[in-house]
N, C-alpha and C positions, 0 to 999 in steps of 0.2 A: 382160665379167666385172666385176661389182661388187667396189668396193676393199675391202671386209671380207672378203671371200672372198680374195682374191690377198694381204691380211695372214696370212689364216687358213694359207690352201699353205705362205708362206714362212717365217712360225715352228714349221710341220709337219716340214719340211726341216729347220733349224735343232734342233728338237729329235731330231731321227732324229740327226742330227752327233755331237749332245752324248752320244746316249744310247748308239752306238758309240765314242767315246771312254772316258765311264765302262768301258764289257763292256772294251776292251782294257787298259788301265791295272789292273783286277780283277783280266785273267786274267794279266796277267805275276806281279803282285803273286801270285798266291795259285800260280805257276809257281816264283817265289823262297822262299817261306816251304817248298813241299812236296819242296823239291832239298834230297837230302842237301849238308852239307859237309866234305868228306872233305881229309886228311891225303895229302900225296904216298905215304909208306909203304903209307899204306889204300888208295889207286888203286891201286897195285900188288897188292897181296891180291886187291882185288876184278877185276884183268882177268887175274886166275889161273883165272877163272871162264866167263869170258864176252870179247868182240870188242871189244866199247863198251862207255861207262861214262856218264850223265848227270850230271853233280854239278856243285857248288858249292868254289870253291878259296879262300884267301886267305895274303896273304904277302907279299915285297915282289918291285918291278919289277929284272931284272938283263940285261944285256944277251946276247943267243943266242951259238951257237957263233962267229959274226964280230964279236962283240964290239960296241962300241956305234955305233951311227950318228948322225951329226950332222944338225940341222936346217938346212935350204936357205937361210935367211936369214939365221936367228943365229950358226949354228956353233957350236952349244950340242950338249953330247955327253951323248943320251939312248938311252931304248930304243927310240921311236917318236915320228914327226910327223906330225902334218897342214898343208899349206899352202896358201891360196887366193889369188887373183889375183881383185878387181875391178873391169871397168873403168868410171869415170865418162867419160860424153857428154852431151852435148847433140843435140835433134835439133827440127825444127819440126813442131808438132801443131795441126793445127785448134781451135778453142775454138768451141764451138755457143753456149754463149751470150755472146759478145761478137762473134761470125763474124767472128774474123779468126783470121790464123797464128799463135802464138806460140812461142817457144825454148824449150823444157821440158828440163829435165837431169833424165839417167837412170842408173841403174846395169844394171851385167850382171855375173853371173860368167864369167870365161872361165877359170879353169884351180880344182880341188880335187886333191889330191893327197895320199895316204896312204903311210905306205912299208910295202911289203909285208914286212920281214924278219921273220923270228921273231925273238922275247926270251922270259925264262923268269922265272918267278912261282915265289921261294923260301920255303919253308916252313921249319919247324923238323927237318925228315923228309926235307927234298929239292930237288927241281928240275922243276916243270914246266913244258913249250915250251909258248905261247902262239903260235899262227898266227894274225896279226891280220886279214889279207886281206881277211876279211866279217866282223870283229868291228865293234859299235857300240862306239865306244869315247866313255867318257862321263867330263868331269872335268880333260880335260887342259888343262895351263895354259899360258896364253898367252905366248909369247915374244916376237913380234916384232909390231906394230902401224905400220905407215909407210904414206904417200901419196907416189906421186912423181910432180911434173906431165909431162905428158906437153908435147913442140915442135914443131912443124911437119918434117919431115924426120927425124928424129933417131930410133936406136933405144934401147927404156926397158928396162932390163935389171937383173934381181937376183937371184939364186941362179940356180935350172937355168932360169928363163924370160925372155922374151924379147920383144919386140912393138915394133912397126913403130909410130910415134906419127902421127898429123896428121890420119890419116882419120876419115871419117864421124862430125866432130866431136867428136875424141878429147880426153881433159880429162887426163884422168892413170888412173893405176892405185895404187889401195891393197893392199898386200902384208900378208898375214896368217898367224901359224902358230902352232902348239900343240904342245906337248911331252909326254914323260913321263918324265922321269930317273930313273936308276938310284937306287934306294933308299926307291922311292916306293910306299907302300903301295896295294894293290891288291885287287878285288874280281871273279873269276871265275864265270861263267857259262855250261857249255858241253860239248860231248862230248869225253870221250877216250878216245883210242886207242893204243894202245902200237905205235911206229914205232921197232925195232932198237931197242936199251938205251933209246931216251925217252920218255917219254910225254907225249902232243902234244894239246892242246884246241882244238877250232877249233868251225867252224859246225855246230850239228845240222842237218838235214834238217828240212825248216819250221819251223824253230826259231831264237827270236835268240839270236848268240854275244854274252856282257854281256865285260865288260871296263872296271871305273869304277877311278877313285883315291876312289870314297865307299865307304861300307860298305854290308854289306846295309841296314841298318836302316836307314840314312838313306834309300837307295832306297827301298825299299816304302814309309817315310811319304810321301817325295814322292807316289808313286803314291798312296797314298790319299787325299792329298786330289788329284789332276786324277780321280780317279774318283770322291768324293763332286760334286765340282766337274761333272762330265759327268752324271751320274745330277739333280742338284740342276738346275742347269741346263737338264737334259733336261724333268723336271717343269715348270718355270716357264714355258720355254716352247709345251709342249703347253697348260698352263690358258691359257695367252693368245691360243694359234688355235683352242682349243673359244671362249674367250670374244668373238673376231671371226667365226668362223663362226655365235653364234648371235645378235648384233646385228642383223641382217637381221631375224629371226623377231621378237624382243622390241621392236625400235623403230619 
């Protein structure tokens, strides 16, 4: 297979990527603009009507019926965390062009972890539960950033986890986590449903549940520019595998 042609496939490729990125970035963005944004009060009116609700919330972050929970690292008391664990090695990899062995240092994640509690998204009208479970949650700030090396024998330990250090040329572990404190303004996106006195937003059915500390509007510009970005990108590089598929013919 002539190299003009195997440029032409792989910028082919490359523009199919791009030009699915643009279509999903699109469709959230024009998912966001066509959701109503409704009032806790007004979720109640309207599931006087109907089971479910699709809409749009905003308000601030408060902590659920058990009150707030703390982050695994910081001990920092929010409504939700995330925290990852990972770990740095070393291991030996071939090198083809100098054919010897060499020590390459690698990373891995070993632990992500989200805490599943509900919290609730305050209005000027109310109280609605946020069930984060399968929420993308986007914006939460960063609390704890540390690397701890890892010893021969010794176990590395800090909040709920835990690891055996020495093996398969273990380096250390960097500990990472994200928060969202109480009073922190908030941007929902998601169905709800009225569960006993509360009503509860969680995952649609093929649908993402949003949950940012940004605003709408900041979202959807993001989205439009990775989606001018994916459509643009898409373009440039389709002219340029028309333009190596037809070098063959023209040269």
């Amino acid at each position: 297979m002539q190299v003009e042609l195997i440029v032409a496939l792989g910028l082919g490729v490359v523009a199919a990527g791009l030009a699915v990125f643009g279509y999903l970035s699109r469709k959230k963005r024009w998912r966001m603009q066509d959701t109503p944004t409704l009032s806790v009060v007004e979720m109640n009116q309207a599931l006087g009507l109907r089971a479910e609700l699709h809409c749009e919330a905003v308000g601030v972050a408060q902590p659920g019926a058990g009150g707030p929970v703390r982050g695994p690292f910081s001990g920092t008391a929010c409504v939700w965390h995330r925290t990852t664990v990972t770990r740095h090695y070393e291991k030996w990899e071939y090198n083809s062009q100098t054919k010897r062995r060499e020590r390459r240092r690698r990373q891995q994640q070993v632990a992500d972890e989200r805490s599943p509690a509900p919290f609730r998204l305050q209005d000027d009208s109310g109280l609605l539960t946020l069930a984060p479970a399968e929420a993308s949650v986007d914006g939460a700030v960063k609390s704890f950033d540390r690397y701890q090396e890892a010893r021969d024998g010794h176990t590395v330990q800090l909040g709920p986890f835990s690891f055996r250090a020495g093996g398969g040329g273990t380096l250390g572990y960097t500990y990472r986590e994200w928060i969202i404190t109480p009073g922190t303004r908030l941007y929902a996106l998601g169905q709800v449903v009225r569960q006993g006195p509360e009503l509860v937003m969680a995952k649609p059915e093929g649908q993402e549940f949003v949950v940012s500390t940004r605003s709408e509007a900041e979202i959807t510009k993001g989205l439009h520019i990775r989606e001018r970005i994916g459509f643009i990108g898409a373009a440039v590089a389709a002219a340029g595998g028309a333009v190596a598929a037809l070098l063959p013919v023209f040269g």
